[in-house]
C-alpha positions as CSV (number, residue, x, y, z in Angstrom):
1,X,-7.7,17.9,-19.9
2,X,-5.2,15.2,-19.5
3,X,-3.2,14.7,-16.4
4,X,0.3,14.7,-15.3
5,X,2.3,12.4,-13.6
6,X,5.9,12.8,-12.0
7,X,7.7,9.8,-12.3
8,X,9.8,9.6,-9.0
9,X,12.7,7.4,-7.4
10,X,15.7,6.7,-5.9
11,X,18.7,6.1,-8.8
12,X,19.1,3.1,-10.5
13,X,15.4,1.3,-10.1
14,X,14.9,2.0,-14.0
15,X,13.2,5.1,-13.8
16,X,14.4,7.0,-16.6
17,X,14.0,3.8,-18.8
18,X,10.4,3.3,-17.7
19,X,9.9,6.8,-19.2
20,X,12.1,6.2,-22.1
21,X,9.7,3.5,-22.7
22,X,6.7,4.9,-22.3
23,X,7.1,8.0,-24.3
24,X,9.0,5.9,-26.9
25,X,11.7,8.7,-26.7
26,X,15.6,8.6,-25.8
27,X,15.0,12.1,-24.5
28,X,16.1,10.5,-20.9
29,X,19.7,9.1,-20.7
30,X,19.4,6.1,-19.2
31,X,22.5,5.0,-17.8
32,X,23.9,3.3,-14.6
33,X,25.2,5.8,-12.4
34,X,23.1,8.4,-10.2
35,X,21.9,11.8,-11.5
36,X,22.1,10.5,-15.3
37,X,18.9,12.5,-15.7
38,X,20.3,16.3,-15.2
39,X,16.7,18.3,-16.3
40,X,13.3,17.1,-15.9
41,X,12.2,15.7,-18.7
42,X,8.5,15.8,-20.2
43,X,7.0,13.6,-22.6
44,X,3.2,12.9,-23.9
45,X,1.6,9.8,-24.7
46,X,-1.6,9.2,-26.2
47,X,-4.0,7.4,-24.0
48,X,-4.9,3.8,-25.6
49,X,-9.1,3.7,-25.8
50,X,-10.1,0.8,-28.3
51,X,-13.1,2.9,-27.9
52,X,-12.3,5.5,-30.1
53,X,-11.1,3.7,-32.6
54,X,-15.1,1.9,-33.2
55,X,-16.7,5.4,-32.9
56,X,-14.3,6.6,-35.4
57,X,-15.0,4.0,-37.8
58,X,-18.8,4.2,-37.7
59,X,-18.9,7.6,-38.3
60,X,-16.2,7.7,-40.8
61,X,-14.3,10.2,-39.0
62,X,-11.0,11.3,-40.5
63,X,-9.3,12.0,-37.6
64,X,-8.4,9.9,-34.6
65,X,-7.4,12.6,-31.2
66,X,-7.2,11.0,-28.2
67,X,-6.9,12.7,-25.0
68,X,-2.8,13.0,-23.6
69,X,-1.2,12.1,-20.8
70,X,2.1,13.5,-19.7
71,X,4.8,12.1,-17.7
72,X,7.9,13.8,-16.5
73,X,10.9,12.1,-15.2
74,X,12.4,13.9,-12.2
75,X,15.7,12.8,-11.3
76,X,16.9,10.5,-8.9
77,X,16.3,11.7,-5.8
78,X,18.5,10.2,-2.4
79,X,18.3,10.6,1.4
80,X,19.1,13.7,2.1
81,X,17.7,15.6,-1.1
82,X,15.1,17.5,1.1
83,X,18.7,19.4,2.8
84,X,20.4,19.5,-0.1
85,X,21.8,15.9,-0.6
86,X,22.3,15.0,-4.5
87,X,20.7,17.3,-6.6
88,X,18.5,18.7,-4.0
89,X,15.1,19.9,-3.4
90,X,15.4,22.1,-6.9
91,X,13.7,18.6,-8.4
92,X,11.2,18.5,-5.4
93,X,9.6,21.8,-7.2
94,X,9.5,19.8,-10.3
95,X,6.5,17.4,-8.5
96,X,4.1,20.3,-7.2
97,X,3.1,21.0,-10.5
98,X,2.0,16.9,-11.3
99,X,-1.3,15.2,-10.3
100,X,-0.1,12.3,-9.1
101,X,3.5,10.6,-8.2
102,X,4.5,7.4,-9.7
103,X,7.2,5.8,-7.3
104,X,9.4,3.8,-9.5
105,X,10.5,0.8,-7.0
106,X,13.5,-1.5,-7.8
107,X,11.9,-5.3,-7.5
108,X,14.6,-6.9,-9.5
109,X,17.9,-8.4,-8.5
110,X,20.5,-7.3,-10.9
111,X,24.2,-7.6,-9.8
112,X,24.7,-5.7,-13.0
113,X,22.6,-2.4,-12.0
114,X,24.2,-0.5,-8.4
115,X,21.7,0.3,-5.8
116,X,22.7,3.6,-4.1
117,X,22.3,1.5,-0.7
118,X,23.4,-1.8,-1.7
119,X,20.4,-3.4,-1.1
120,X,17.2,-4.2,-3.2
121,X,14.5,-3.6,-0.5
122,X,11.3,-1.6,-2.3
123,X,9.6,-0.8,1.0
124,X,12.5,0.8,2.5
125,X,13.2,2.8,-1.0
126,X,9.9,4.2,-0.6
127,X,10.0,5.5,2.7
128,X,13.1,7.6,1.7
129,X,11.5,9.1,-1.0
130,X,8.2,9.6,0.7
131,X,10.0,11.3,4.2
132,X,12.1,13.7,1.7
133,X,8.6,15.0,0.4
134,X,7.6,15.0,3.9
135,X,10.4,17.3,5.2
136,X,10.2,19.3,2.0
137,X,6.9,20.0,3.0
138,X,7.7,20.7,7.0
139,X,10.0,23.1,5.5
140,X,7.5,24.5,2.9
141,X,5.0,24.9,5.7
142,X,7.0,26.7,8.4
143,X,8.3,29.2,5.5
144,X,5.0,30.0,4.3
145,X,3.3,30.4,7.6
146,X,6.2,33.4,9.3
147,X,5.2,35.2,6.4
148,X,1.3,34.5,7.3
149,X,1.9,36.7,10.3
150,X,1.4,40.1,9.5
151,X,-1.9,39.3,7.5
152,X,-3.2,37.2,10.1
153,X,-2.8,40.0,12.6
154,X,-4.5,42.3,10.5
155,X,-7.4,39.0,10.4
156,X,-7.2,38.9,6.6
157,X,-10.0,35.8,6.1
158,X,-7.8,34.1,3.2
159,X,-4.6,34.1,5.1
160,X,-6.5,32.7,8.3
161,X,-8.2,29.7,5.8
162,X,-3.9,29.2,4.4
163,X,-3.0,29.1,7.8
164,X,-5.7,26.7,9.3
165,X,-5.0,24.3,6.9
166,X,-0.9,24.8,7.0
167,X,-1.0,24.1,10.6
168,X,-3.6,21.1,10.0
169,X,-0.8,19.8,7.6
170,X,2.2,20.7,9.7
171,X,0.5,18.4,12.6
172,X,0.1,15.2,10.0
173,X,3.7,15.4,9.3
174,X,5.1,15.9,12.4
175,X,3.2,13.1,13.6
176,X,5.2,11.7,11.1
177,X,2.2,10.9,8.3
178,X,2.0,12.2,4.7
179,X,-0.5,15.5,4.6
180,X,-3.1,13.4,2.1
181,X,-4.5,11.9,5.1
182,X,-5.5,15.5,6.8
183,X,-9.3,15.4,6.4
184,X,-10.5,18.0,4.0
185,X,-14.3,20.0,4.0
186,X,-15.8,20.6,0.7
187,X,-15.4,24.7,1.5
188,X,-12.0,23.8,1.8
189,X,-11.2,22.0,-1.2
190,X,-10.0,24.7,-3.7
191,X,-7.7,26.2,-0.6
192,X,-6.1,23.1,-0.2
193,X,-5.2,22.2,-3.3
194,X,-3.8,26.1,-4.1
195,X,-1.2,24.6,-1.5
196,X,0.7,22.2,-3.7
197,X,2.2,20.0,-0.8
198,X,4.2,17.2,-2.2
199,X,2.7,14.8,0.2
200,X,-0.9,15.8,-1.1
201,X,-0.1,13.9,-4.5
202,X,-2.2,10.7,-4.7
203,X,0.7,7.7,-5.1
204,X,0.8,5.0,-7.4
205,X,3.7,2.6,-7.1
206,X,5.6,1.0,-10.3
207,X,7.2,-2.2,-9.2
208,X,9.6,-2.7,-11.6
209,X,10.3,-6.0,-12.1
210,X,12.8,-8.6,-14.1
211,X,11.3,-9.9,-17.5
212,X,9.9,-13.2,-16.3
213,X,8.4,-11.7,-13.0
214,X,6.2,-9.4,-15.4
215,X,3.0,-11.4,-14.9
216,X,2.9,-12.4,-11.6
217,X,5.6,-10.4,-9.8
218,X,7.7,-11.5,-7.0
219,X,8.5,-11.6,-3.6
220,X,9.4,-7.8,-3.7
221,X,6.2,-6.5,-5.4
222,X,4.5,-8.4,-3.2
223,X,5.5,-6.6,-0.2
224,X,4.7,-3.4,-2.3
225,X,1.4,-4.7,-2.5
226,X,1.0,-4.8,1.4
227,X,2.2,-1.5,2.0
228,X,0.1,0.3,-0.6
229,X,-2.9,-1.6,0.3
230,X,-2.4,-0.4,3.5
231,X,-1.4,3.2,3.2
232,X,-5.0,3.0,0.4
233,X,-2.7,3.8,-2.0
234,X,-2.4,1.5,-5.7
235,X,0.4,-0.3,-7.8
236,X,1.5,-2.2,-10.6
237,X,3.7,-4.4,-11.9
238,X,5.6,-3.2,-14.9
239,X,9.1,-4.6,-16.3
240,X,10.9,-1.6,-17.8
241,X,13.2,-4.0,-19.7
242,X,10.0,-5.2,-21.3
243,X,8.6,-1.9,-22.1
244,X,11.6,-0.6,-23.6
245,X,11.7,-3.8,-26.3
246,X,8.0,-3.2,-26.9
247,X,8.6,0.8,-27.6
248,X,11.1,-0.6,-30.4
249,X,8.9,-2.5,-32.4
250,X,5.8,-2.2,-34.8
251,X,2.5,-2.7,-33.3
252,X,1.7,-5.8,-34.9
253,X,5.2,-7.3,-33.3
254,X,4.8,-5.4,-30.2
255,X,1.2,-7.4,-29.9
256,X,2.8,-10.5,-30.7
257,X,5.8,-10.3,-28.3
258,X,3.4,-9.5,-25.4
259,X,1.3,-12.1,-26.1
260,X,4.6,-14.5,-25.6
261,X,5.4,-12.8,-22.2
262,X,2.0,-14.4,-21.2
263,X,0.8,-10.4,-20.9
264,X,-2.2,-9.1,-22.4
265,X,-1.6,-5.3,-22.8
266,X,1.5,-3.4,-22.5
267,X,2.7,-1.5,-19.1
268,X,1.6,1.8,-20.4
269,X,-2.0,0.7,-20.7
270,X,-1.8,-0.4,-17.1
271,X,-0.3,2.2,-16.0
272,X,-2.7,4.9,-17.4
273,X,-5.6,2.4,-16.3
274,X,-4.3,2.9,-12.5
275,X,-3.8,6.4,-12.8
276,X,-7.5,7.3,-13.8
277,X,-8.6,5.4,-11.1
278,X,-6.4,6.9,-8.6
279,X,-7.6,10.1,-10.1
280,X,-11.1,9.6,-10.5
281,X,-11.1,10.8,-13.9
282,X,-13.2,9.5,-16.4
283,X,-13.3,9.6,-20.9
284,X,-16.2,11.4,-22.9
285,X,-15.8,11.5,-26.8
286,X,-17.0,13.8,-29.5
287,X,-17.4,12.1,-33.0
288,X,-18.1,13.1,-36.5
289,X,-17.1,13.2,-39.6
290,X,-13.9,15.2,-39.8
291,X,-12.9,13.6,-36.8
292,X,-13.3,11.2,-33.4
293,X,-12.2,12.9,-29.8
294,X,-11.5,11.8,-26.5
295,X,-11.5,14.4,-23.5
296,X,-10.7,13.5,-20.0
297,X,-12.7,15.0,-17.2
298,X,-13.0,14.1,-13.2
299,X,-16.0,11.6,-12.3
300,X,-18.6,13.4,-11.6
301,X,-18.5,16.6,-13.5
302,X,-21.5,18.1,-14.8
303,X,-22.2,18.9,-18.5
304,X,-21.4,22.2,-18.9
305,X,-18.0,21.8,-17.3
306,X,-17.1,18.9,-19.2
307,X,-17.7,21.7,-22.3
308,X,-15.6,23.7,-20.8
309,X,-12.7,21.4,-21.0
310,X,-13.2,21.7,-24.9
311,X,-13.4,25.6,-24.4
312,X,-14.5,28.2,-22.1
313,X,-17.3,29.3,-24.0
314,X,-18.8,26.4,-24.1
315,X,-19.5,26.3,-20.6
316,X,-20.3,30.0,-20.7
317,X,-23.0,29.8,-22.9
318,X,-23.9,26.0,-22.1
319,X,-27.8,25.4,-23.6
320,X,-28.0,21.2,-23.9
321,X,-25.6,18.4,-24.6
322,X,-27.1,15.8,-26.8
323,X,-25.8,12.3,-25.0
324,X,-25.1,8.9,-26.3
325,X,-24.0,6.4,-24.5
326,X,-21.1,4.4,-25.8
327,X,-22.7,1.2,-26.2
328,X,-26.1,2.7,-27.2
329,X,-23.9,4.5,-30.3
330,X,-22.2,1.2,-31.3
331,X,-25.7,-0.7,-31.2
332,X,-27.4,1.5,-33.2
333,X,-24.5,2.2,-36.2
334,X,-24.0,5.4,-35.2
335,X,-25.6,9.1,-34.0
336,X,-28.3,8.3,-36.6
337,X,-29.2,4.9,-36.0
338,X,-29.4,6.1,-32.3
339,X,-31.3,9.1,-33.0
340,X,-34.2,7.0,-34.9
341,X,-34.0,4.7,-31.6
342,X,-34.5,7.1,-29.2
343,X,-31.6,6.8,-28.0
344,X,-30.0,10.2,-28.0
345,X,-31.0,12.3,-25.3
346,X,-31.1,16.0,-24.6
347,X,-29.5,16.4,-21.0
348,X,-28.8,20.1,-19.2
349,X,-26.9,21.6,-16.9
350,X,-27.8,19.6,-13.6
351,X,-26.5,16.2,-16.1
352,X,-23.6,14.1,-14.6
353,X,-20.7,13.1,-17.9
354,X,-21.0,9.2,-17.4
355,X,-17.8,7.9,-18.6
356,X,-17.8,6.9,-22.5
357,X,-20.6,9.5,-23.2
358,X,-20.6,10.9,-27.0
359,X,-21.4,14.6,-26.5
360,X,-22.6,17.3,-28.9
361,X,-22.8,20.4,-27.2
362,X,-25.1,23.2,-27.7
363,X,-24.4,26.6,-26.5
364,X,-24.6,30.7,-26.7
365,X,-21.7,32.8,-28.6
């Protein structure tokens, strides 16, 4: 399991070459007018774990597979796109099926690079986008609930559940608030999400900022800051500019430039960083000797799920997972240096994946 995040925002904040960027393709024209991006475009990155790379040379493993992250770029949306306006709601479908939404916010001043307003004011950018999900979902909601109405009369329980929580959403929006803030019972849960509203999507905001603004920011980003603080959502600071040089070089160069920029990792690193937090998800690792394995799982899954991300059967037939911890597996040189230690242990089903556990599972065929 990896996760996948739409990158969203209004045209010409460097969206498309953020993504160009981070998935070190061209697949997205970037270019200077609105719409340049006429399909949504999909890309995979391997997620950076210096982890992996010391389990894999303990145990001499040939193969290096870390877990994936996908980002699709959804084009520019505008005022409006919710009735039609620009290319419509036909990319508003494209978010439903992401995890999260990455608002790409302009937070540079470029007389060079049009803003489809005029203006470079972040805040105000991501309102637009934010109430075009909102009335995408209004609309959405009242669709879905007419055609709850013969079910409900005939007190079907799953259509009463769909419609208890539709009309808990409707009231959020229409008191003008994104439906993430509805208040959600654990029975619940599964329902809820089965609803895909756009406004449900945890947000993370990308300030995108001018090369020499990439370490502390500015005045723009800083406003971002406020706002997503307040609404509890996260961001980061990212130059695309910079980003797209780094995508372009060899790693030893890429290291070296970024380390001139006064940066210590590239964008994508913080990026993918902000996106497991907001997501709660968490890295376990299988290692041997044909080869080394992350998997991404949600904090606080037990151990017979977190087999299951590697396959169904595992979970099925789940016996024991024999645990490392990450640190205790570095100490000790490795599953046999731990092993004579004590340090592996032999953990069932009730056992909580800490993050940077190395599994070996044990199950039924």
């Amino acid at each position: 399991m990896g996760f996948k995040m739409g990158i969203v925002g209004l045209p010409n904040v460097g969206k498309s070459t953020l993504f160009n960027a981070l998935t070190k393709t061209a697949s997205a024209q970037a270019a200077n007018f609105p719409f340049c991006t006429i399909e949504p475009n999909v890309g995979e990155v391997g997620v950076p774990d210096a982890r992996l790379d010391k389990l894999a040379a303990i145990a001499g493993s040939k193969q290096i597979i870390p877990t994936r992250m996908t980002f699709v770029d959804i084009a520019g949306l505008v005022k409006g796109a919710s009735q039609g306006e620009g290319l419509g709601n036909q990319f508003l479908a494209n978010i439903r099926e992401t995890d999260a939404i990455a608002h790409v916010l302009r937070c540079f001043e470029d007389g060079d690079v049009t803003h489809v307003d005029g203006r470079v004011d972040p805040v105000a950018d991501a309102e637009v986008i934010e109430t075009e999900l909102m009335l995408s979902d209004l609309e959405s909601i009242e669709k879905r609930r007419a055609n709850l109405v013969r079910k409900l009369k005939g007190n079907d329980k799953e259509a009463q559940q769909q419609d208890r929580l539709l009309a808990a959403a409707q009231a959020m929006l229409e008191d003008g608030k994104p439906a993430r803030l509805v208040e959600v019972d654990a029975e619940d849960a599964k329902a809820w999400k089965v609803l895909q509203l756009l406004t449900t999507k945890p947000v993370l905001y990308v300030c995108n900022v001018g090369e020499s603004e990439s370490v502390e920011g500015n005045a723009h980003s800083a406003k971002v800051a406020e706002m997503a603080a307040a609404q509890g959502n996260s961001h980061v600071i990212i130059s695309a500019q910079i980003e797209e040089e780094i995508s372009q070089l060899e790693a030893d160069e890429a290291q070296m430039f970024l380390e001139e920029m006064g940066l210590e990792e590239a964008g994508l690193d913080r990026l993918i960083r902000a996106g497991y937090e907001l997501l709660h998800l968490e890295t376990y690792f299988t290692v041997g000797p044909k080869e080394a394995r992350a998997w991404t799982i949600r904090t606080g899954t037990a151990a017979p799920q977190a087999a299951g991300v590697i396959h169904g059967d595992f979970e099925k037939g789940f016996i024991r997972a024999e645990t490392i911890a990450y640190d205790e597996f570095i100490a000790c040189n490795g599953e046999q240096g731990a092993k004579e230690a004590g340090k592996m242990r032999a953990e069932g089903k009730s056992y909580v994946v800490k993050d940077g556990d190395v599994l070996h599972f044990l199950f039924n065929t």
